[in-house]
C-alpha positions in Angstrom: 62.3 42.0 53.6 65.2 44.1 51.6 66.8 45.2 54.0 67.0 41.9 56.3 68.4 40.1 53.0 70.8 43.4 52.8 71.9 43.6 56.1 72.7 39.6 56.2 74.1 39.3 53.1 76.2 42.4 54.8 77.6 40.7 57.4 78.1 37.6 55.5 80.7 39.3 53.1 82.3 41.4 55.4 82.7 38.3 57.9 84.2 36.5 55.0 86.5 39.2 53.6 87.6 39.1 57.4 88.4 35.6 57.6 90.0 35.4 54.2 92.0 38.5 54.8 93.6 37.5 58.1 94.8 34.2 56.8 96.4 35.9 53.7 97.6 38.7 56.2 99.8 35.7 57.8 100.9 34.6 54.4 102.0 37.5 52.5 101.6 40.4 55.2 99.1 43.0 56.0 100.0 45.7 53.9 100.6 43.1 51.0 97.0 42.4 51.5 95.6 45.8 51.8 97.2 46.9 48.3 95.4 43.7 46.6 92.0 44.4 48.8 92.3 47.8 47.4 93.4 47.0 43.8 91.0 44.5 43.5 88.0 47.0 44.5 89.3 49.8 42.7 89.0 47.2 39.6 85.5 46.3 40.6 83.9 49.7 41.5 85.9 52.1 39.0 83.5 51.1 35.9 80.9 51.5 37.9 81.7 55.2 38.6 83.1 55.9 35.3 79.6 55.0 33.6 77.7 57.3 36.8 80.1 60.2 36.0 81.8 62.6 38.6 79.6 64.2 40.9 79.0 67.8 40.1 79.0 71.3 42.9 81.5 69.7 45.0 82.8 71.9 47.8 85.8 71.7 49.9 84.0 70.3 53.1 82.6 68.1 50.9 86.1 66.4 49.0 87.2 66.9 53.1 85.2 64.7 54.7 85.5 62.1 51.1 89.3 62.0 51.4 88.7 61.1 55.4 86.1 58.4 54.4 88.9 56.7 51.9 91.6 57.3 54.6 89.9 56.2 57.7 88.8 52.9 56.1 92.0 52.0 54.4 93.9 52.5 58.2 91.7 51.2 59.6 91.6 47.8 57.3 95.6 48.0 57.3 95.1 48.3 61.5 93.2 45.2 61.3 95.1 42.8 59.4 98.1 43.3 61.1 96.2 42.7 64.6 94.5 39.1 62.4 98.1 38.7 61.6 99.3 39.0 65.4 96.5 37.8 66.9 92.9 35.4 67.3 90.1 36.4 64.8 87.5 35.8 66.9 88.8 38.9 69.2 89.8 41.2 67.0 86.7 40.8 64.6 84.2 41.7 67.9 87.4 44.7 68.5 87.3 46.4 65.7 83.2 46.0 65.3 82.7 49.0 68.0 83.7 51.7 64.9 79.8 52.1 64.8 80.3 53.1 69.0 83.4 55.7 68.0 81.1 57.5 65.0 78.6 57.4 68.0 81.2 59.5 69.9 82.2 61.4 67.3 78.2 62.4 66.4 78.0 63.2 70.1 81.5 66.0 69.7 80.2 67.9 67.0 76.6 68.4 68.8 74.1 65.7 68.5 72.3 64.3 71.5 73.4 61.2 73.5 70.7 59.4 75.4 71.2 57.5 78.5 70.9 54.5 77.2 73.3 55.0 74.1 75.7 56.3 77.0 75.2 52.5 78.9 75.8 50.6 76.0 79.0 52.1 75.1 80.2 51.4 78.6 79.1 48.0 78.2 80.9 47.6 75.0 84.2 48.8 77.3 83.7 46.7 79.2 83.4 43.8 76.8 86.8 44.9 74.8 88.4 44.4 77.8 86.7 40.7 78.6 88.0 40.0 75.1 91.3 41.3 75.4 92.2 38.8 78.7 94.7 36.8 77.0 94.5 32.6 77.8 97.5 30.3 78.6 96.8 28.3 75.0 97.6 31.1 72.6 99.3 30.0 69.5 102.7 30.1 69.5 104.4 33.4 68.3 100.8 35.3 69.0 100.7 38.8 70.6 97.4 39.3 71.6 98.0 42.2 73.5 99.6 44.1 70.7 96.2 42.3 68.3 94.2 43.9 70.9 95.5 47.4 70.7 96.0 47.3 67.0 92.4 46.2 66.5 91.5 49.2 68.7 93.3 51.7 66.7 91.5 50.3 63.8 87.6 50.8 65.1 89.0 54.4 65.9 89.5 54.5 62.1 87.1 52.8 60.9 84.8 55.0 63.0 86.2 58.2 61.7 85.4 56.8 57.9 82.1 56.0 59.0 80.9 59.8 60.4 82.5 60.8 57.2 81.1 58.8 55.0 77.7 60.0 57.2 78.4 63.1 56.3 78.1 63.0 52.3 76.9 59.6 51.6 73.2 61.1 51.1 74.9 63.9 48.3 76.6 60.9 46.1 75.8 58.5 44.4 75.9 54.9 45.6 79.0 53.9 44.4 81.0 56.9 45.0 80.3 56.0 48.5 82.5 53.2 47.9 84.9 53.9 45.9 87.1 56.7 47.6 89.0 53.9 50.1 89.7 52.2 47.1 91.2 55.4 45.6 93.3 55.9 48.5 94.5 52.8 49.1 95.7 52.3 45.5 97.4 55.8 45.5 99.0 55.6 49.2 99.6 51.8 49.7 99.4 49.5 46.3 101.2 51.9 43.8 104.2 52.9 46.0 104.8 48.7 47.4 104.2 47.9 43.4 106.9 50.5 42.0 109.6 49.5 45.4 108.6 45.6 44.4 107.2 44.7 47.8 104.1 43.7 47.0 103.7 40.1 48.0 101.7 37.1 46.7 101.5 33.6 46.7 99.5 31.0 44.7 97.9 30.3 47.6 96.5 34.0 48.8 95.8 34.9 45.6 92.0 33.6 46.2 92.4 34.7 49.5 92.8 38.3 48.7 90.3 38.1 45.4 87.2 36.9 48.0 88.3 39.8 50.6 88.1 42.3 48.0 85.2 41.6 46.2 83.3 41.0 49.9 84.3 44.2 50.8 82.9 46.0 47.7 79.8 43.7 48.1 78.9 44.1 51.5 79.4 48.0 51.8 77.0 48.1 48.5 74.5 45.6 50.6 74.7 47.5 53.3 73.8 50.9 51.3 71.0 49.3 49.7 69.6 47.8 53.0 69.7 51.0 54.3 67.3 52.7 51.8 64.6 50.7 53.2 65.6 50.4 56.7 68.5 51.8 58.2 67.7 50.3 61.6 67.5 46.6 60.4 69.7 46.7 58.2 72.5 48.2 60.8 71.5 45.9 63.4 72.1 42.8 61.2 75.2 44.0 59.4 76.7 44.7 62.5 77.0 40.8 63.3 79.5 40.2 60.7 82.1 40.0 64.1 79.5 37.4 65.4 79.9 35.2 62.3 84.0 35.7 62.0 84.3 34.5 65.5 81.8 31.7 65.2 83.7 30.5 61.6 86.9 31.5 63.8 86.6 28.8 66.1 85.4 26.0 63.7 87.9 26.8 60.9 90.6 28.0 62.8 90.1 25.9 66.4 90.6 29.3 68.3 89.7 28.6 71.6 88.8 31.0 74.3 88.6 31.7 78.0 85.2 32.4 79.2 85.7 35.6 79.8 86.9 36.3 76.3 83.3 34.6 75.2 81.3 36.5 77.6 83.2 40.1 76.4 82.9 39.2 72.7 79.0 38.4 73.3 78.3 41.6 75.1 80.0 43.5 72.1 78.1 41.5 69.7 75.3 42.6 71.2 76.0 46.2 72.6 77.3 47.2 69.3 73.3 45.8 67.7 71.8 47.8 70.3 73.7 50.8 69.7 73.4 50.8 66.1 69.2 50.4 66.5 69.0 53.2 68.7 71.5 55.6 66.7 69.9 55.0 63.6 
């Protein structure tokens, strides 16, 4: 039962920080929003680590793959507000939801086993990006979906390599310093160098935007990792339909409306990417 309420309660904050960040992404900017996301975590989580103290016999390979867990989120989450900025929610949330698919890939590089059905389903999920990147005749005005489409892309590539690092030294560290290294690097590479040029950006009217984004973030990761403890599986499969729920949300909140092909491709993700994270875990 833990991890069902984890892995929900997963995918309800990170669908939320999704929503919440692409409509303060076309306010204020993407990287405007990335620097709060990240200041706002760093606030959140760096208490939390300060009272759990430094972790101790820390190698190179180990601070390695930490700094590429804190970079490849923070690109990856810069990647995907610009494409929310440029583009429909409801296809770059599905997009940028195959990261678990590119860690897959990335497991399979450095050795481990690929099973003919993991092979299918990342096909399928292909397959679906591309059913989900057909653009329709109604788009917004001023939308690139294209460009939202490739930009979303580049951010599950990103995403994904955070996620195989993360793998690869979340079982050494505490909870929370699994958390709190994208944080780190977003602060130090994006927030404190816009603060001291003055380009940050805010409005009255992002300002709750950008507090719910960060704090889901922070929350759903931490959900997620707790989940996990009892049942990776469940909790993976569930989390993973945080895309699901920003597209559904999506199209009542924002009236995105679709072509049925974009439906059909951002189902068969939905589902591919479930599949895929059952069997790999």
């Amino acid at each position: 039962m833990i991890a069902i309420v984890a892995g929900l309660g997963a995918a309800l904050c990170w669908a939320a920080a999704t929503l919440c960040a692409a409509q303060a992404s076309r306010r204020i900017g993407a990287r405007s929003v990335l620097a709060w996301v990240m200041l706002i975590g760093l606030t959140v989580t760096a208490p939390v680590a300060a009272l759990s103290g430094i972790p101790r016999d820390l190698h190179a390979t180990e601070l390695t793959w930490i700094g590429l867990a804190g970079a490849g989120n923070v690109a990856g989450l810069l990647l995907a507000y610009e494409a929310m900025s440029r583009g429909k929610v409801s296809i770059v949330a599905p997009i940028s939801s195959t990261e678990g698919a590119i860690a897959a890939l990335l497991a399979v590089a450095t050795g481990e086993a690929l099973g003919v059905s993991s092979a299918i389903l990342l096909g399928l999920i292909v397959v679906g990006v591309v059913l989900a990147s057909l653009t329709s005749t109604d788009d917004r005005a001023g939308a690139h979906p294209i460009e939202a489409t490739l930009l979303a892309g580049a951010a599950a590539c990103s995403f994904g390599v955070g996620l195989f690092a993360t793998a690869r030294v979340s079982n050494a560290l505490p909870l929370v310093w699994a958390v709190i290294p994208p944080r780190l690097v977003g602060v130090a590479v994006v927030a404190l160098p816009l603060l001291a040029t003055r380009r940050v950006r805010i409005e009255a009217a992002a300002v709750p935007l950008v507090l719910t984004s960060g704090v889901c973030e922070v929350a759903g990761f931490t959900a997620f990792s707790l989940g996990a403890r009892h049942s990776v599986a469940v909790s993976a499969v569930l989390a993973s339909q945080f895309a699901a729920f920003a597209a559904l949300a999506a199209f009542v909140m924002f009236r995105e409306r679709l072509r049925q092909a974009q439906v059909v491709g951002i189902t068969l993700i939905a589902l591919c990417v479930a599949l895929l994270s059952a069997i790999r875990a």
